[in-house]
C-alpha positions in Angstrom: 13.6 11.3 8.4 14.8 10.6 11.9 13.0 7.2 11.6 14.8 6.5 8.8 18.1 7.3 10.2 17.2 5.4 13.3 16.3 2.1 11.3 20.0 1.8 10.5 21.1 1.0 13.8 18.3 -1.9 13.9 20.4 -5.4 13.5 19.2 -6.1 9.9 21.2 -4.1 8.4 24.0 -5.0 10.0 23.6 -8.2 8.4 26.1 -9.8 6.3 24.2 -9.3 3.1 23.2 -5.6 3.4 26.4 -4.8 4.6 27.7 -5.7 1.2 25.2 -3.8 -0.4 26.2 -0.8 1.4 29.3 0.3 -0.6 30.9 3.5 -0.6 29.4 4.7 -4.0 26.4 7.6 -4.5 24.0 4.5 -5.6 25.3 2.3 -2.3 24.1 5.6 0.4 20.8 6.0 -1.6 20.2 2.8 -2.4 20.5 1.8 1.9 17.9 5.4 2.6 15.7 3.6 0.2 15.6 0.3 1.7 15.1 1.7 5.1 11.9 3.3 3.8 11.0 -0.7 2.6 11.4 -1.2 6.0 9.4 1.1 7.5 6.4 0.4 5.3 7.1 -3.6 5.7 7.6 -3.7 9.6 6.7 -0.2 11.5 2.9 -0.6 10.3 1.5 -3.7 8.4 -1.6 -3.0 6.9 -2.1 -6.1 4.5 -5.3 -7.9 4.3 -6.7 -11.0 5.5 -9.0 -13.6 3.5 -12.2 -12.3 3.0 -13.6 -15.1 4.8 -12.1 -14.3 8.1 -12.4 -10.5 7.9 -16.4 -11.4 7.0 -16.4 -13.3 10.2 -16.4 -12.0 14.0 -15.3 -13.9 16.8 -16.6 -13.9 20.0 -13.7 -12.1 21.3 -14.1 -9.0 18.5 -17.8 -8.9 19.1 -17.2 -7.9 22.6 -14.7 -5.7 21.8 -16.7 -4.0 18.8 -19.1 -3.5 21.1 -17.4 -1.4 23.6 -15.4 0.6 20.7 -18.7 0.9 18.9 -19.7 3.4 22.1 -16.1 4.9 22.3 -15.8 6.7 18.8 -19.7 6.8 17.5 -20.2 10.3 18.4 -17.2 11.4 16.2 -18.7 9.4 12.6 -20.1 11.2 10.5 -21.2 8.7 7.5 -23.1 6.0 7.4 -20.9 3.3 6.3 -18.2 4.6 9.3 -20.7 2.7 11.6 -20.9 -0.3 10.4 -19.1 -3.6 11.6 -17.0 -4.0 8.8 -15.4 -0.8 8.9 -14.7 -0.3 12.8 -13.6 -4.2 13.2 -10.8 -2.6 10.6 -9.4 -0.2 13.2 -9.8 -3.0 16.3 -8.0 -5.7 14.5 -5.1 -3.1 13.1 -4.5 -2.5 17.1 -5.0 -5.9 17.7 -8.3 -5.3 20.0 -6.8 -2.5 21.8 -9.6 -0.2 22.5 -7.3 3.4 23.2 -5.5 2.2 20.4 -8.0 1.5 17.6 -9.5 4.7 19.0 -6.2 6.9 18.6 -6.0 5.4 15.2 -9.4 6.0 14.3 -9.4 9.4 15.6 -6.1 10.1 13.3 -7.6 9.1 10.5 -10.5 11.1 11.0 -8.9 14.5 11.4 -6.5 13.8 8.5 -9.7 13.6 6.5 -10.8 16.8 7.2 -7.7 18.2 7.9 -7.0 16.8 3.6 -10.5 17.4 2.3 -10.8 13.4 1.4 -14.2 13.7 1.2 -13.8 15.5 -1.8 -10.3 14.0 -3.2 -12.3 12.0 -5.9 -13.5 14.8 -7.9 -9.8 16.9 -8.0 -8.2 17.3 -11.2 -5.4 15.4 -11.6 -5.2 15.3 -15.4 -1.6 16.7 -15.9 -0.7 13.9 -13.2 -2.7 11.1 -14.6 -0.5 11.6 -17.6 3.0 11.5 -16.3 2.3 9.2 -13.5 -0.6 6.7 -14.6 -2.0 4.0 -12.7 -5.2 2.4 -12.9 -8.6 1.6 -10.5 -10.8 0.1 -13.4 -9.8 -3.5 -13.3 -11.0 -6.2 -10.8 -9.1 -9.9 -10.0 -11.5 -13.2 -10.6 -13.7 -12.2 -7.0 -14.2 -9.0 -8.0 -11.5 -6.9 -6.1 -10.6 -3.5 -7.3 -7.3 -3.2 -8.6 -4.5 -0.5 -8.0 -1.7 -1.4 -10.9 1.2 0.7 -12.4 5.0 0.5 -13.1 6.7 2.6 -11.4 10.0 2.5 -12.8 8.2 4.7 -15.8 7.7 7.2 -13.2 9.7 10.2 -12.8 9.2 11.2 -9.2 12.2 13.4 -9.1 11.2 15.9 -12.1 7.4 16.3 -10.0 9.5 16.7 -5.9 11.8 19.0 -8.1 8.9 21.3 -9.3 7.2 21.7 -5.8 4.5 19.0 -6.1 5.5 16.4 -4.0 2.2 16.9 -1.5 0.1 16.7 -4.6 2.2 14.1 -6.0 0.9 11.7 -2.4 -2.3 13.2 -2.8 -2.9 12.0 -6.2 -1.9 8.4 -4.3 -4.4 8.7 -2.0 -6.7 9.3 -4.5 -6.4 5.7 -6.0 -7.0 4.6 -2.1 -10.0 6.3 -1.6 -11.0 5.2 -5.6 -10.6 1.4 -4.4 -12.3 1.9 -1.0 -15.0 3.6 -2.7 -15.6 1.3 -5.1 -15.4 -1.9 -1.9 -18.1 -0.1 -0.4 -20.4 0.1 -3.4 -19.9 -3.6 -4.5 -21.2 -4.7 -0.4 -23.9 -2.2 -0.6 -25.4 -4.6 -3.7 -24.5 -8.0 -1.8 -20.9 -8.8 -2.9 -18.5 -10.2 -0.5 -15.7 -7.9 -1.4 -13.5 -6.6 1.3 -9.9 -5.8 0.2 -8.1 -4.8 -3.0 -5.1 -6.1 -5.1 -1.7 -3.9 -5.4 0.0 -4.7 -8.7 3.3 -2.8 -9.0 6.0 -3.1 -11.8 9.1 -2.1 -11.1 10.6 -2.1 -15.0 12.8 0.2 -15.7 13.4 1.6 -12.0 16.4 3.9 -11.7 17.9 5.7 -8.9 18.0 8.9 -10.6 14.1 9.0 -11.0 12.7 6.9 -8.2 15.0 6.8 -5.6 16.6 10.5 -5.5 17.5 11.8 -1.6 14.6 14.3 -2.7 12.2 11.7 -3.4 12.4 9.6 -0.2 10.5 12.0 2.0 7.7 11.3 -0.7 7.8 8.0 -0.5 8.1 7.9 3.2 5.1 9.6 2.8 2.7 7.6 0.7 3.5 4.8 3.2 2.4 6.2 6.4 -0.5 7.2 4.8 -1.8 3.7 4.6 -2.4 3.4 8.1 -5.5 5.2 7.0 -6.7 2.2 4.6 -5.7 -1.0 7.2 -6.9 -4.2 5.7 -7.2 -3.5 2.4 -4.9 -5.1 0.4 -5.2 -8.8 -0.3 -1.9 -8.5 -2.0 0.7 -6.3 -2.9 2.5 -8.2 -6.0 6.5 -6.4 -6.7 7.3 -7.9 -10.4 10.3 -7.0 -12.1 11.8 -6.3 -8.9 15.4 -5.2 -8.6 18.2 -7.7 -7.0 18.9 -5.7 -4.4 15.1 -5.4 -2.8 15.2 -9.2 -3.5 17.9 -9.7 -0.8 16.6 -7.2 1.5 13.1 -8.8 1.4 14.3 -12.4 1.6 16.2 -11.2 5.2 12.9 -9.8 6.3 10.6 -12.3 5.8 11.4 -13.7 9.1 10.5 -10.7 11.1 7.7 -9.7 9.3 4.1 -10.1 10.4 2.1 -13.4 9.4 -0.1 -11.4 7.6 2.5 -9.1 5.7 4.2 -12.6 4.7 1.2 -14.0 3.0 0.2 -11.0 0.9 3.4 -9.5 -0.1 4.7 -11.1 -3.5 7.8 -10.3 -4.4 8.8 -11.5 -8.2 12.0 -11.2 -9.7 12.5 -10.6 -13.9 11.2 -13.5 -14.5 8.1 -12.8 -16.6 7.2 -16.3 -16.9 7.1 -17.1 -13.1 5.3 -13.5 -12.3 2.8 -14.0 -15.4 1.9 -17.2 -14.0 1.0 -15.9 -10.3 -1.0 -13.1 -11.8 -3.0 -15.3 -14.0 -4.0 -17.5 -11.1 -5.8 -14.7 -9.6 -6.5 -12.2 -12.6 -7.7 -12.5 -16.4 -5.9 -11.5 -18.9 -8.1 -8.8 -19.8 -8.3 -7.3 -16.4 -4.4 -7.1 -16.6 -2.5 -4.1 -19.2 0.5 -5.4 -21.3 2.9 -4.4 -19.0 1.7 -7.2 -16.8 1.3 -9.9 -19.0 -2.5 -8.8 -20.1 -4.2 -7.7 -23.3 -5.6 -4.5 -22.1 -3.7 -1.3 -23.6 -1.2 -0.6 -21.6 -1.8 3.5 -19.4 1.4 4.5 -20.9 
C-alpha cells in the first residue's frame, strides 16, 4: 500500500485532468487508490507480449546472453520445459539482458512456486468460485492462442475480501495463468508456433461498491504483481466497456508507457460496434461468449 500512496506524488497525477477527477466525494478518494493501482500494473512492471515472430527469434546479442544465464540458474530447474530457450529468454528479455536481474527474477518466481504449491494449482477446487466469479481458458484467437476472458463488472470482489477469501480469490487468478501457460506449452510440444495468450476483459456493469471497495485494492494490487511471474505472455490485454474515467487516465499514460505495453493494451470505450470490430479481427465469433459480441453461451 505504501506504493500506492507513493504513486500520488508522481507528476501524472498532478495533471490537469486527474486533478479534476480527484473531487472531494467517497467515489473521487477511491476512484484515485484505484487508478494508482492502473498505474502500477501499466508502468512499475510491463509484462505484455511481443509478436510471436520476434519472441520465436534470437539475436545474436540474446544468444550470448542465454548462454551465460543458461549456466547461472540451471541447477535450480526442476522441469523440463524450465530449460528450454523459450522459457529462460522470457526472464532475460523481462530484465532487458541483465543477467543478476533475470536471475533474481527467476529465482522469485521459483520460490513463490513452491512457496504457493503452483505445481498443483490446476487440480484445486474452485467450484464455489467458478460460479460467482467466472472466466474462461477454453477459447483460442485465429493463431491458436489461449484465451483468458470475463467481465468483471459482474464480479463482486467485495462480498469474497469481506468473507476472508481474498488469497484464494488471487489464487483462483493465478489459476487461469498457469491454465493458459499450460495449455502454450502443450500446443509447441506438437509443433505450433504459439507463444503468448489474449486477455479479454469487460468492464460492464463496474461499480465502485463491488470492484473498487478500499478492501478490494490490496487484492487487486495483488493479482498484478503476480504477473511478473508470467512475463511475455499476453499478446493483448483488450478493456471494452471501459469506464470514462480509466479512458482519461490511460490516454495521459500512453506517453510514458513502454513500447511494448502501448501496442498490446486496447482500451475500448461503450462502443460495442468499434470494440466488436477489433475483436473480430483477431477472434471468431464462436471463440467469443455473448458478452463479447460472440455466439458462445455466455459463463454467466
Amino acid at each position: 500500500m505504501q506504493l500506492l500512496k507513493n504513486l500520488f506524488n508522481i507528476p501524472y497525477f498532478k495533471s490537469p485532468e486527474v486533478q479534476a477527477m480527484k473531487v472531494e466525494t467517497s467515489f473521487g478518494k477511491i476512484s484515485s487508490l484505484l487508478l494508482a493501482v492502473v498505474v502500477c500494473f501499466l508502468l512499475v512492471e510491463p509484462t505484455f507480449g511481443i509478436p510471436v515472430e520476434e519472441d520465436l527469434t534470437i539475436t545474436y546479442k540474446e544468444k550470448v546472453a542465454l548462454e551465460k544465464f543458461r549456466q547461472l540458474v540451471l541447477e535450480h530447474l526442476k522441469d523440463d520445459y524450465m530449460k528450454q530457450d523459450i522459457y529462460l529468454i522470457r526472464w532475460l528479455r523481462a530484465a532487458n539482458l541483465d543477467l543478476k536481474l533475470a536471475e533474481q527474477k527467476l529465482l522469485d518466481n521459483l520460490k513463490w512456486r513452491e512457496e504457493n504449491d503452483i505445481d498443483n494449482l490446476l487440480s484445486e477446487d474452485f467450484s464455489d468460485f467458478e460460479r460467482d466469479y467466472p472466466y474462461t481458458t477454453d477459447t483460442y484467437d485465429k493463431t491458436g492462442r489461449p484465451m483468458i476472458a470475463f467481465t468483471f463488472g459482474d464480479w463482486d470482489l467485495r462480498k469474497a475480501v469481506l468473507a476472508g477469501q481474498a488469497r484464494r480469490f488471487t489464487r483462483y487468478l493465478d489459476r487461469a495463468f498457469e491454465n493458459v501457460t499450460t495449455q502454450i506449452r502443450a500446443k509447441q510440444a506438437r509443433g505450433e508456433n504459439v507463444t503468448q495468450s489474449q486477455f479479454l476483459i469487460n468492464l460492464e456493469n463496474f461499480n465502485l461498491a463491488q470492484q473498487g471497495c478500499i478492501q478490494c485494492l490490496p487484492a487487486i494490487f495483488t493479482y498484478f504483481q503476480h504477473q511478473v511471474y508470467y512475463p511475455n505472455l499476453a499478446d493483448n490485454i483488450v478493456l471494452v466497456n471501459t469506464p470514462t474515467v480509466f479512458e482519461v487516465v490511460l490516454r495521459i499514460l500512453r506517453p510514458i508507457m513502454a513500447p511494448e505495453t502501448r501496442v498490446a493494451l486496447k482500451v475500448f470505450g461503450t462502443n460495442r460496434q468499434q470494440w466488436q470490430q477489433f475483436l473480430y479481427s483477431i477472434i471468431d465469433k464462436d471463440q467469443l461468449s455473448r458478452d463479447f459480441g460472440g455466439t458462445r453461451s455466455s459463463y454467466r
